[in-house]
C-alpha positions in Angstrom: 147.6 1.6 -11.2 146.8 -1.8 -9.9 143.5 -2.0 -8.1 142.7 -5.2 -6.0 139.3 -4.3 -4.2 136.5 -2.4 -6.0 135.8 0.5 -5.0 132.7 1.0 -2.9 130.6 4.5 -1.9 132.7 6.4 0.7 130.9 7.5 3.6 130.2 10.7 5.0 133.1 11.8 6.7 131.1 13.3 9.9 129.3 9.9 10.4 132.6 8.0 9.7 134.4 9.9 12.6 131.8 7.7 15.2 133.7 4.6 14.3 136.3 3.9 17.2 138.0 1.2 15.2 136.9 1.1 11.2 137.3 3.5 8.6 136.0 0.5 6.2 135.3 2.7 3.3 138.4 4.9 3.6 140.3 5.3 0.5 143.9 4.0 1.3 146.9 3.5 -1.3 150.1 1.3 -0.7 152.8 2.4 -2.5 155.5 0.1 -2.8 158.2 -1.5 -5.9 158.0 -4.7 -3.7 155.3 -7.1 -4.4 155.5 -9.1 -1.2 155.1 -5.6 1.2 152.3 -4.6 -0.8 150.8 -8.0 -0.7 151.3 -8.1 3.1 149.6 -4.7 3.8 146.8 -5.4 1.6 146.5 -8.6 3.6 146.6 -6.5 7.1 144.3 -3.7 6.2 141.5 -6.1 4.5 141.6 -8.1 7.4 141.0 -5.1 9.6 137.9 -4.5 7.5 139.0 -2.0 4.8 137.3 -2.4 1.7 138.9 0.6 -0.8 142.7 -0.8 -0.6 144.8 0.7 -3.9 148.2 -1.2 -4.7 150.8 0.9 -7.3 154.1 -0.9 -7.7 155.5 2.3 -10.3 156.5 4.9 -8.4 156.2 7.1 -11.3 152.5 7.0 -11.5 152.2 7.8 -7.7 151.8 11.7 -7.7 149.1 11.8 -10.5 147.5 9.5 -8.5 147.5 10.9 -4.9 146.7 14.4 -6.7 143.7 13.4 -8.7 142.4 10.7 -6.5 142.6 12.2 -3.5 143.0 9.3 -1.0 142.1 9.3 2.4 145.6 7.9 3.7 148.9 6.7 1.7 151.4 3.9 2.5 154.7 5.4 0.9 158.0 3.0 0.6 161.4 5.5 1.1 163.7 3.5 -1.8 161.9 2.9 -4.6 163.1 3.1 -8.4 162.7 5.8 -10.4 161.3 7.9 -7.9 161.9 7.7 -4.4 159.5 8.1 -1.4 161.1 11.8 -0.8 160.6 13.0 -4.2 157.3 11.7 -4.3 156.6 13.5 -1.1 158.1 16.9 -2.7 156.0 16.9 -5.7 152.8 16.2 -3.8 153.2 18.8 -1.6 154.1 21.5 -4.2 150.6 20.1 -6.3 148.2 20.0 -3.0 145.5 22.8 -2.7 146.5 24.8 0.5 144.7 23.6 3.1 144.1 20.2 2.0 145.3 17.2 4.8 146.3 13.8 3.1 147.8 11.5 5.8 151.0 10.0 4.9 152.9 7.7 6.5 156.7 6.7 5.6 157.5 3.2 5.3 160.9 2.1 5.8 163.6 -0.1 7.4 166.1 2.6 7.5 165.7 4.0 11.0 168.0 7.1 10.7 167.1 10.1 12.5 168.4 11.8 9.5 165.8 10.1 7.2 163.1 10.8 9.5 163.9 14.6 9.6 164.2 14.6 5.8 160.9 13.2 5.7 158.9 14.9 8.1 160.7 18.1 6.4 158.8 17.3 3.5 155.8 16.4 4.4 155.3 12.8 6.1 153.1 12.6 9.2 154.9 9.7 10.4 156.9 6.1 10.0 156.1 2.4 9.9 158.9 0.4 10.1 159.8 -2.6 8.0 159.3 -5.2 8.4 155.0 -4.4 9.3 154.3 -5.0 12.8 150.4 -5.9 12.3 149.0 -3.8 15.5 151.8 -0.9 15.5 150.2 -0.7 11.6 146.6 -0.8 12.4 146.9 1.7 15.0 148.8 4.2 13.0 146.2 3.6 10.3 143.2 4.1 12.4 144.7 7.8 14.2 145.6 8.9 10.6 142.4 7.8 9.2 140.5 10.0 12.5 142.6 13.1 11.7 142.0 12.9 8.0 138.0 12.8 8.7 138.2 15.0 11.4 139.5 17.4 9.1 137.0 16.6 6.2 134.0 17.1 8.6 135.6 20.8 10.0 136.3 21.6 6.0 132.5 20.5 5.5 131.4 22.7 8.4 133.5 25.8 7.6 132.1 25.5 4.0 128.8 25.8 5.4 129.5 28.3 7.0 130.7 30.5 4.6 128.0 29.9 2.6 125.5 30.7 5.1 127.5 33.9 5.6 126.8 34.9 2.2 123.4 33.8 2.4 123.1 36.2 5.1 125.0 39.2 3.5 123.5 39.0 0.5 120.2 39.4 2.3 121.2 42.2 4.8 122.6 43.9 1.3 118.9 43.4 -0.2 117.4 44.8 3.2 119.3 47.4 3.0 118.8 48.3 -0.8 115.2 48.5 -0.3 115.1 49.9 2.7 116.8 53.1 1.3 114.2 52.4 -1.9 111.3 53.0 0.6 112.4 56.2 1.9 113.5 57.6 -1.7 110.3 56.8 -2.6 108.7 58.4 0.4 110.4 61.4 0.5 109.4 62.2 -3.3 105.7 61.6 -2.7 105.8 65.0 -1.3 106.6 66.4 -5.0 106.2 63.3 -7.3 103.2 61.3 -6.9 104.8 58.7 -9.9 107.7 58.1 -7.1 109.7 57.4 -10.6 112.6 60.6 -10.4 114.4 59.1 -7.7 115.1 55.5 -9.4 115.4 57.2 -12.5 118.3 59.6 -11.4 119.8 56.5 -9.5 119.5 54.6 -12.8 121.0 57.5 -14.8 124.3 58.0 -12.2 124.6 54.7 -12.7 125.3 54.2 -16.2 127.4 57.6 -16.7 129.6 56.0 -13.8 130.0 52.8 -15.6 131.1 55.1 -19.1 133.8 57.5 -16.7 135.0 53.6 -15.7 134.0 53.1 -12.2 134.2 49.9 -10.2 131.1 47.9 -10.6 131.2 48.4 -6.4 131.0 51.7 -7.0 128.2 52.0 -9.9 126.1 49.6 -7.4 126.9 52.1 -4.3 126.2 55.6 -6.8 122.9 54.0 -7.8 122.0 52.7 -4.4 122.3 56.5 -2.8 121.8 58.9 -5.3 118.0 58.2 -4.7 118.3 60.1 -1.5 120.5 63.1 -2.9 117.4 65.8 -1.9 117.0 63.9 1.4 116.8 67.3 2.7 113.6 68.1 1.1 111.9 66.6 4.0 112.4 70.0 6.0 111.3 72.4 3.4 107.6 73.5 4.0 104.7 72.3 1.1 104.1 76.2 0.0 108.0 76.3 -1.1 108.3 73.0 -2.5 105.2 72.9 -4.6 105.1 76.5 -5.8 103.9 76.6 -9.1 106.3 79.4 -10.1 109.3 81.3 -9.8 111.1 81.8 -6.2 111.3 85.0 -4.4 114.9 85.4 -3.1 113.9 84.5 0.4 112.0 81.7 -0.6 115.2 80.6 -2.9 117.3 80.9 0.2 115.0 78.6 2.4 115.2 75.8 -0.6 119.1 75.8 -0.7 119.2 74.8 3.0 117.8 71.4 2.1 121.6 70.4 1.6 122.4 71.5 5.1 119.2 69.8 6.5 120.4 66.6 5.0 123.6 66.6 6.6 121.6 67.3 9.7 119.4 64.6 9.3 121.7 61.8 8.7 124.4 63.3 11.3 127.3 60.7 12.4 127.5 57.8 11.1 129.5 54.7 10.1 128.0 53.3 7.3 129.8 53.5 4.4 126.1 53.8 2.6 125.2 56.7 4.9 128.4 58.7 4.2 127.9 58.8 0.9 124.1 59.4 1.1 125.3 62.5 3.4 128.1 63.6 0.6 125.5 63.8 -1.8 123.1 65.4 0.6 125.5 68.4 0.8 127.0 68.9 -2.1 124.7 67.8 -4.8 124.0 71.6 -6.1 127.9 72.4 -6.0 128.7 73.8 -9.5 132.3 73.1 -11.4 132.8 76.7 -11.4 132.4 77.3 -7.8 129.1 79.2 -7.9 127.3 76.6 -6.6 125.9 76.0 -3.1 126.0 75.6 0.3 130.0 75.6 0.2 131.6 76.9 -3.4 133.2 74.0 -3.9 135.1 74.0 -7.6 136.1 71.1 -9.7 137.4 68.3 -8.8 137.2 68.9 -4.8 133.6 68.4 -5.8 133.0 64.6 -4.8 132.7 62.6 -8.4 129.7 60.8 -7.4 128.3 64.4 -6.4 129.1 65.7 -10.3 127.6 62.6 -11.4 124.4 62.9 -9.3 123.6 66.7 -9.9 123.9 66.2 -13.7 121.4 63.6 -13.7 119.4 65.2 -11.3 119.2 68.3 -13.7 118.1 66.2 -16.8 115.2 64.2 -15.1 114.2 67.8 -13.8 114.0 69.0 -17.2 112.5 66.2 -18.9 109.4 65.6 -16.5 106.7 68.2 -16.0 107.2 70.1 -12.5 104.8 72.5 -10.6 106.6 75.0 -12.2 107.5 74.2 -15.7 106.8 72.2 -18.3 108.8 69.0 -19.4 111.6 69.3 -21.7 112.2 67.5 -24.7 115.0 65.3 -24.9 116.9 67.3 -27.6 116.4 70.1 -25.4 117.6 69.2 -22.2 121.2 67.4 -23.5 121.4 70.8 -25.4 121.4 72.7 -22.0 123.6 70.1 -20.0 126.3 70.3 -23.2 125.9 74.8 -22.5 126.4 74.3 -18.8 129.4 72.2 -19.0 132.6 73.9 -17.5 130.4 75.8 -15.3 127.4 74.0 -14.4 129.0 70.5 -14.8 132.4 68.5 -14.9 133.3 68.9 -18.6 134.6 64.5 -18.2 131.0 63.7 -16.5 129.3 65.2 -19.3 131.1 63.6 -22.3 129.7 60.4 -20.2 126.2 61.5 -20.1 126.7 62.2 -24.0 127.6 58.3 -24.5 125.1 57.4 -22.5 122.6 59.2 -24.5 123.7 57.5 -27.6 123.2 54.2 -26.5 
């Protein structure tokens, strides 16, 4: 491709749309097989003050170069060798990115309606008829050349936008994250002065949901929540949650209603978080057999994430000293969770935990 001016910086395109008249560093092609048109447009639109004119004479190099170039308006002859102004019009708008606005405007002698319709079928914005009429030109040039920065400054602005809405997500995401840290954390203090179970169980659920091949949207949501799986704990008195020792029956009986007091506490919501946080609330001690509490649930109407959570919930309890027992040694505590499975624990969630462990 033939280029008569150097190019010079383009300017912004918001600061460009001020101009009532001049585009002058606009990016404009003239594509035309006839030397004298293109020499005559050149003449016209450098005379008008634009500096970035681009003259191509071979049709055949005139899609590559719209495509890759990405001028700001194009000059297209109709009947051209090789290929003609309609093919060249095809092709480009098969290869444009959706959304993209590239003003072009037919030039022609043939005056047809039924070469206008073909045209604007495929994709012209308008016509200039041959031979140029200087001011009919110029003015067509100039309401193209508005359009197409108009529509580079709204692209610029939605841009922004969507960035700053992922700015802003992402941060009401961290909030949130943390916020739910904080209470984890706060709730445990009553029973865990290290304030390390809660992220460690979240941890744990975490990677046994990423072996069983969950979503990485739902590994992040299981380790986000499963911190707050004993929510409940909040309504059980000191003298039952730090007993050192066994439970009498009645005093068993008040500790199992911290899964009910969790769904109480939480109550209705929307949040998607908050549901799940509830779920596990609840059902956190259901058992795979069906002997666990508050409702018997039994396999698989037992919530995944709630299997996931109450297994590593058991093998943090074991391995870290309580008020009522000592801590278990690793060896020990897998050896208890491989007993339990089939009756304790999902039979699949364990073979997870297992991988995990040999990681």
């Amino acid at each position: 491709m033939q280029t008569l001016v150097k190019n010079g910086p383009r300017a912004d395109s918001k600061m460009q749309t001020s101009n009532s008249w001049e585009f002058p560093t606009a990016r404009i092609f003239v594509i035309d097989d006839n030397e004298h048109n293109l020499n005559l447009a050149r003449q016209v639109l450098l005379f008008a003050g634009y500096s970035d004119i681009r003259i191509l004479q071979d049709s055949r190099q005139a899609v590559d170069a719209i495509i890759c170039d990405q001028p700001d308006l194009v000059l297209l002859d109709v009947h051209m060798p090789y290929m003609d102004g309609y093919e060249i019009l095809e092709r480009v708008h098969r290869r444009s990115k959706p959304g993209s606005f590239i003003p072009i405007l037919m030039c022609t002698s043939d005056n047809s309606l039924e070469a206008r319709q073909r045209a604007l079928k495929l994709g012209a914005n308008d016509f200039i008829t041959k031979p140029y009429e200087r001011t009919e030109m110029l003015l067509r040039v100039r309401n193209f050349l508005r359009m197409r920065f108009m529509h580079l400054a709204i692209h610029e602005d939605k841009v922004e936008l969507e960035v700053r809405v992922q700015q802003r997500t992402q941060e009401l995401l961290e909030a949130r994250t943390e916020a739910l840290e904080c209470l984890a954390r706060a709730l445990e203090y009553r029973d865990d002065a290290t304030g390390g179970h809660t992220k460690r169980v979240g941890d744990m659920s975490a990677r046994i949901g990423t072996v069983l091949g969950l979503s990485p949207e739902q590994v992040e949501m299981i380790q986000v929540t499963a911190p707050l799986h004993d929510l409940g704990k909040i309504g059980v008195s000191d003298a039952i949650l730090l007993k050192p020792g066994k439970y009498t029956p009645e005093e068993f009986e008040e500790m199992r209603l911290h899964t009910v007091l969790g769904e109480t506490i939480i109550g209705e919501c929307r949040s998607p978080v908050l549901k799940e946080v509830k779920e596990l609330a609840v059902h956190h001690h259901e058992k795979w057999d069906g002997t666990g509490y508050p409702h018997q649930l039994k396999g698989e109407d037992i919530p995944l994430a709630c299997r996931i959570v109450a297994l590593a919930d058991m093998y943090d309890a074991l391995t870290n000293v309580r008020p009522y027992k000592r801590a278990w040694s690793h060896e020990e505590a897998v050896a208890e969770i491989i007993r339990l499975s089939g009756s304790h624990f999902d039979p699949k969630v364990v073979d997870a935990f297992l991988k995990v462990c040999e990681y």
